[in-house]
N, C-alpha and C positions, 0 to 999 in steps of 0.2 A: 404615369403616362405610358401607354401602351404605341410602339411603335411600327407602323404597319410598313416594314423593309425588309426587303432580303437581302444577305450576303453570299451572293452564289461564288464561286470560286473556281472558274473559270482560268482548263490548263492543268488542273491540280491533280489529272489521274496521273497525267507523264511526272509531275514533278512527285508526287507521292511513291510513285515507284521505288525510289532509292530511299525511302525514309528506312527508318529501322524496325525490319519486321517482326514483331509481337506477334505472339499468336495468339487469335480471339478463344476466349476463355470458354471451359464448356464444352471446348470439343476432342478432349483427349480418348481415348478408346472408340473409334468409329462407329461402327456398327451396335457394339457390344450398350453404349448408351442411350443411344438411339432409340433401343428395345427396350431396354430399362425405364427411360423416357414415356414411351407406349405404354407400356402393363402402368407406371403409374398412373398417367393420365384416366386411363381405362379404370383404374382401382376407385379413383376421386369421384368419377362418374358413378361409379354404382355405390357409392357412400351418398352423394348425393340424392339420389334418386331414392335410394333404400330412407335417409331422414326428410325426404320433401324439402332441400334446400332450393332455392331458386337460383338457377344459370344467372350467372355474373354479363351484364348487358354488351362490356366489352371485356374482351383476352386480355390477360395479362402478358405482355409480352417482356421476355428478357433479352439484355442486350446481348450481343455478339462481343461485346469486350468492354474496356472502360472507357470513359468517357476520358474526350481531350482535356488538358491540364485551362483551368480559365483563372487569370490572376490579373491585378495592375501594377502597370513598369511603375516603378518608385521616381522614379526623375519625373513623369507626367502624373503623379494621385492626386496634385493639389495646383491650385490653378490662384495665381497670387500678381494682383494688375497695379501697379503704383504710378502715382501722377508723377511725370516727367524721368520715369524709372526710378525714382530714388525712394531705398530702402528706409520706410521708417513707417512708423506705425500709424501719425498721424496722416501719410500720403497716400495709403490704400484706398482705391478706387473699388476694384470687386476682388470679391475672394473666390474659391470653392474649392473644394474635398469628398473623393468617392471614398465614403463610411465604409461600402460596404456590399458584396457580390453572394451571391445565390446562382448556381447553374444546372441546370440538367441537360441529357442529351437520349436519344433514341438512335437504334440502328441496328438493323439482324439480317443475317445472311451475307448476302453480297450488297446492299443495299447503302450508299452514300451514311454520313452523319447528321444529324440536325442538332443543332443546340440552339437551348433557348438561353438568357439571360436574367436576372433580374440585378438591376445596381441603385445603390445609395448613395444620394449627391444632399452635402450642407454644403448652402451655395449663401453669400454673404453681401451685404451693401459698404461700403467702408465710409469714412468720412469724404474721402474728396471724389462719391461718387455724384453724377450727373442725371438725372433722372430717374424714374422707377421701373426703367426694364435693361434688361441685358441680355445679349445671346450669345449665352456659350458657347463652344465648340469640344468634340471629343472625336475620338477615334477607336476602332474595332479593328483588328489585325489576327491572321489565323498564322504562324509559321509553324513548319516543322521543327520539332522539341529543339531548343536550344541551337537551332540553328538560321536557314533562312526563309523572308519573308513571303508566303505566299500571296498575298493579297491583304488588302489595305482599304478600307472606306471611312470616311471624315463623317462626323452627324453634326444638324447645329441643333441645341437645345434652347429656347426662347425662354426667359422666365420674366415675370411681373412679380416685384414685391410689394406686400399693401403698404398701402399709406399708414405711415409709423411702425414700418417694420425694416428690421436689416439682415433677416436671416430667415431662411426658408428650406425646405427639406422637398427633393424629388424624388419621385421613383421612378424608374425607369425601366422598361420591360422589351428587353431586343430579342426578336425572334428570326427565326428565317435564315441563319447561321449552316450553312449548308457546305460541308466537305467532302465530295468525291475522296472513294478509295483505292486503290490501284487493284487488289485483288482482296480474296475473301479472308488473307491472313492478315492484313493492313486493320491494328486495331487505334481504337482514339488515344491509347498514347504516346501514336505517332505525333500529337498536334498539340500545340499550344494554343490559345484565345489569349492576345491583347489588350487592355484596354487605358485612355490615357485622355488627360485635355490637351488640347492641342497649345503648348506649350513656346514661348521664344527661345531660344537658348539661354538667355538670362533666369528664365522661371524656372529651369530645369536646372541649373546651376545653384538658385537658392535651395531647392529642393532637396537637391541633393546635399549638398549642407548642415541640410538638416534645420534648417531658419524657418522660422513661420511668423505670420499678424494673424489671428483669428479675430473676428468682429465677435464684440460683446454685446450680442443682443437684452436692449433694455436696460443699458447703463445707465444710469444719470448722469445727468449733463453738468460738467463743472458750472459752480458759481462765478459769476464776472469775479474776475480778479484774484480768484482763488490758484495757488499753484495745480498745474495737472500733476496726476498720478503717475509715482514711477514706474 
């Protein structure tokens, strides 16, 4: 599912000011690469022309530095709901866990960041759930490296599972992720990208624990009167 939002970040040239300046990559010897840059460009051009290659429809453009760090806080990668809060396996109402991130980003010259996202969610039905949909919630946070938060937005993700199913797979695609820079030496590993369910303090507590129920999709169902499985 493709997500049509932005995260503009708003405030974040003042506050990027003080981040830790990096210097965008690429640009050591001034002038001197510059020219170098030039004659090859100019070289590629007449190789091309000289074998009848066909112009490329869009530039390849390189970044100005690396891309901001994108990861999930470990107290929020797994999203774990129990009837009446109590820890056990038969009392799991929904589950879910982000498998799994993909990121890129774009940015040259003086020019802002954009990063796009891609994330994997196995999202779960438990036994003491309640009907066939649930709507998630997560959240996206940009701060500067290891320190503080610059902005914050909640997403809710709606899911339906089929009939006779308790385990489903999303994909998720956040675009729009946009980070002002303070100046032209301000690279993306000033920033960090967040990402988390929106967690109680008690699900961030199991979590961090390190405890999990995973739904066993397509188990068979104990025999009347038979003992359950330890």
């Amino acid at each position: 599912m493709r997500r049509a939002l932005t995260l503009v970040l708003t405030g974040l040239i003042a506050a990027s000011a003080f981040a830790t300046p990096v210097l965008a990559q690429g640009r050591g010897g001034g002038g001197d690469d510059a020219r170098r840059e030039a004659e090859e460009a100019a070289k590629k051009r007449k190789r091309d022309q000289e074998w009848n290659q066909p112009t490329a429809p869009l530039p390849q453009l390189r970044n100005a530095g690396p891309c901001p760090y994108v990861k999930v806080l470990y107290d929020a990668s797994r999203y774990t709901e129990f009837k009446d809060g109590r820890e056990a396996a038969g009392n799991v109402q929904w589950t879910g866990e982000i498998q799994g991130l993909s990121a890129g980003c774009s940015y040259k010259d003086d020019e802002p960041i954009q990063v796009q996202i891609e994330m994997l969610l196995s999202l779960g039905k438990g036994p003491q759930a309640t009907g066939n949909g649930k709507t998630y919630r997560y959240w996206v946070a940009v701060t500067t490296r290891n320190q503080a938060v610059l902005a914050k937005e909640y997403f809710d993700l709606p899911v339906t599972f089929d009939a006779g199913s308790d385990r489903t797979m999303i994909r998720e695609t956040i675009a729009g992720i946009v980070i002002p820079r303070a100046s032209l030496e301000t690279s993306g590993a000033n920033f960090e990208v967040l990402i988390g369910f929106d967690v109680t303090p008690q699900m961030a507590a199991f979590n961090r624990d390190g405890k999990r129920f995973r739904v066993t999709a397509g188990a068979p169902q104990a025999a009347a009167g038979a003992p359950a499985p330890q």
